[in-house]
N, C-alpha and C positions, 0 to 999 in steps of 0.2 A: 329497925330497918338495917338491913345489911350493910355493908360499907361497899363501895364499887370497885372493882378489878380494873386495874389498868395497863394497857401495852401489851395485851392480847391480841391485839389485828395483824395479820403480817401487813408488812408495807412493802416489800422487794420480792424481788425475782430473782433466780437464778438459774443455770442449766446445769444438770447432772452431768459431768466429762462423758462417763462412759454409754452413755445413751441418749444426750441433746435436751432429752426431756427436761422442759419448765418447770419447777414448782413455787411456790409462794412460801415465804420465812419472815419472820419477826425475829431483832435482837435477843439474844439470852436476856434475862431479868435476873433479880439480884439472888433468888431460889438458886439457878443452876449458875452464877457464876462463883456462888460460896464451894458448890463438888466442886466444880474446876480447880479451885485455889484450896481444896483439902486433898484435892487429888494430886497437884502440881507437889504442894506440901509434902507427900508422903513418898515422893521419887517410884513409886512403883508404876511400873508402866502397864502392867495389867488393868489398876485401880483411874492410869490416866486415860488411856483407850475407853474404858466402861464410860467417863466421866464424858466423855467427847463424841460415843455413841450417842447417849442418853441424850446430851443437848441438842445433838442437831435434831433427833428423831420428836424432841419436843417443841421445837424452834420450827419445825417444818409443817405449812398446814395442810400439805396435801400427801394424799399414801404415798408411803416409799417403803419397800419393804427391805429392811436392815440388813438380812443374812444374805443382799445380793448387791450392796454397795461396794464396790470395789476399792483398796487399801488407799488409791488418791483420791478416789468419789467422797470419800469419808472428810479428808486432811482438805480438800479444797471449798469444801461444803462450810466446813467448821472454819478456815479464813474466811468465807464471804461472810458467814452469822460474824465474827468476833469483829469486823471491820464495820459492823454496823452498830455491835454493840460497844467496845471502848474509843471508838475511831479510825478513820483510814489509814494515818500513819503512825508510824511508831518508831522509835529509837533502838538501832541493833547496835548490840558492838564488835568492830569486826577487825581483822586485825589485818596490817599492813603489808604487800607481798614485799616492799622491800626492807624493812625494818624489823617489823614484827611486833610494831606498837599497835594498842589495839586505839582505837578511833570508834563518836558513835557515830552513827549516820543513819540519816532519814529513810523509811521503805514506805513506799506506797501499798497498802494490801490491795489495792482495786487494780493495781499494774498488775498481780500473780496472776499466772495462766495454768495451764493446763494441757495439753497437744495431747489429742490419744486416737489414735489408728483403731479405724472402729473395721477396719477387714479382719476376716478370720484367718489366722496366724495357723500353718499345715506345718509341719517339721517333719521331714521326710528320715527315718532310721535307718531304713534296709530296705530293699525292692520290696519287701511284701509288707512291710508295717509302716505306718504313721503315728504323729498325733496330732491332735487338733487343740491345739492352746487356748485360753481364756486368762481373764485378768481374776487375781486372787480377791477373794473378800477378809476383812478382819474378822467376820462370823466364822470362818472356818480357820482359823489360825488358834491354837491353841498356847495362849502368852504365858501362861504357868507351866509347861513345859520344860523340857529340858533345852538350854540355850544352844548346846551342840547340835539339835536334832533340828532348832527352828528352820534354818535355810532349806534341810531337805524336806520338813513339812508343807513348808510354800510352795517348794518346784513341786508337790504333789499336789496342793490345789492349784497348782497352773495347767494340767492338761484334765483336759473338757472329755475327750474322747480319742481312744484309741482304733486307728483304722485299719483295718486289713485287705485283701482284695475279695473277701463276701460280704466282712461286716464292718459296719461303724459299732463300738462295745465304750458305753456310757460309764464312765471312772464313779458317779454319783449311786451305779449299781452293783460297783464292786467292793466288797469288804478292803479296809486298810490295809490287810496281811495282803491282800494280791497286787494290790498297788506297789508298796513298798519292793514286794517279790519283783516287780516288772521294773522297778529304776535301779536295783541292786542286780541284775540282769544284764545291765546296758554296760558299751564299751564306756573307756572315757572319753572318747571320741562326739560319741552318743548322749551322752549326758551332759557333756560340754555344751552342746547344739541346746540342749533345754535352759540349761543356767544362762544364757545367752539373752537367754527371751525375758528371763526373770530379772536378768543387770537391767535390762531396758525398758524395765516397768514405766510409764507415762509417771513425771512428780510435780508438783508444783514447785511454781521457782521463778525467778526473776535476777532482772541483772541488776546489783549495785553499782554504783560511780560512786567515789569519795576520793579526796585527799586527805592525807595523813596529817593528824597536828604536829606530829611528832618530826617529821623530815620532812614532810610537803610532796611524798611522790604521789602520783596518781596511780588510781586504783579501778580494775573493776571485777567486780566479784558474784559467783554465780552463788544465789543462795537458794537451799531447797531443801523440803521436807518441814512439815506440820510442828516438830519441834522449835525450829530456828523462831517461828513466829508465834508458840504459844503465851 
């Protein structure tokens, strides 16, 4: 007789930031929490991104297709699973603005939010050209890369489609060489306007409150991004 499987059902709900959509998840099990902790282990962030992929995509029971989660869809997905699976709160240590002692202090992971502007983002270049912005996926982010090149690799998957006054021309139908040709192109005026869009990607994040053991001042502190809480 086989032995029975357990903690297979999802029990929760959550909404994808970037599209509202519901799906149903179950905590990680102790299978994908060993990657996590060999992946955490090994500081490579390529090997932790896979690791964080993999779980939510197994953690989640209804479709979602991977290559179109977007870089906080992913990071807020993976707090909601991790806050089901080792607990709500957790212990950060964060350090003091007026001293600079660090302190730890309590974070609710069910307070994290999310805010993403689901209108479509136009950036206007020059009277005759546009672009039409989108939010980047970690599917097209290429983490083994060169560290110099990553930031202009993203602002490349940030524009969706470039507009002119005949055509809207789909960046998913143009070879990498022409892409890159059309942002090495731009003023820095013009470029600036896109990295713009890209500082102000939607992240998860929450405000801390703490006082300091160390001097007693009060504190409050903006914390954000998937790391702070892995």
């Amino acid at each position: 007789m086989a032995l029975p499987l357990l903690n297979e059902t999802p029990k929760y709900t959550m909404k994808i930031p970037s599209t509202g959509k519901s799906v149903r998840f179950r905590p990680y099990l102790v299978k994908e929490e060993k990657v996590l902790l060999l992946a955490a282990e090994s500081n490579d962030i390529n090997q932790v991104m896979n690791a964080v992929i993999d779980t939510v995509t197994a953690c989640v029971a209804d479709p979602i297709d991977r290559t179109k989660l977007t870089t906080f869809d992913l990071e807020y997905m993976f707090i909601k699973i991790r806050s089901k699976s080792v607990g709500e709160k957790i212990d950060l240590n964060l350090s003091c603005e007026h001293c600079e002692a660090t302190t730890k202090a309590l974070v609710n992971l069910e307070e994290i939010d999310c805010v993403v502007d689901t209108e479509t983002k136009v950036i206007k270049l020059s009277d005759e050209v546009s672009v039409e912005m989108k939010y980047p996926s970690y599917e097209s982010i290429d983490l083994n890369g060169d560290e110099s090149e990553l930031g202009f690799e993203i602002l490349a998957n940030c524009i969706d489609a470039v507009l002119t006054e005949d055509e809207r021309i789909a960046i998913s139908d143009e070879p990498k060489e022409s892409v890159r040709a059309f942002l090495e192109s731009m003023s820095k005026e013009q470029f600036d306007s896109l990295a713009e869009f890209m500082n102000d990607l939607p992240q998860i994040k929450t405000q801390v409150d703490f006082s300091c053991h160390k001097c007693g001042g009060d504190n409050s502190v903006s914390v954000a991004g998937m790391q702070s809480f892995f």
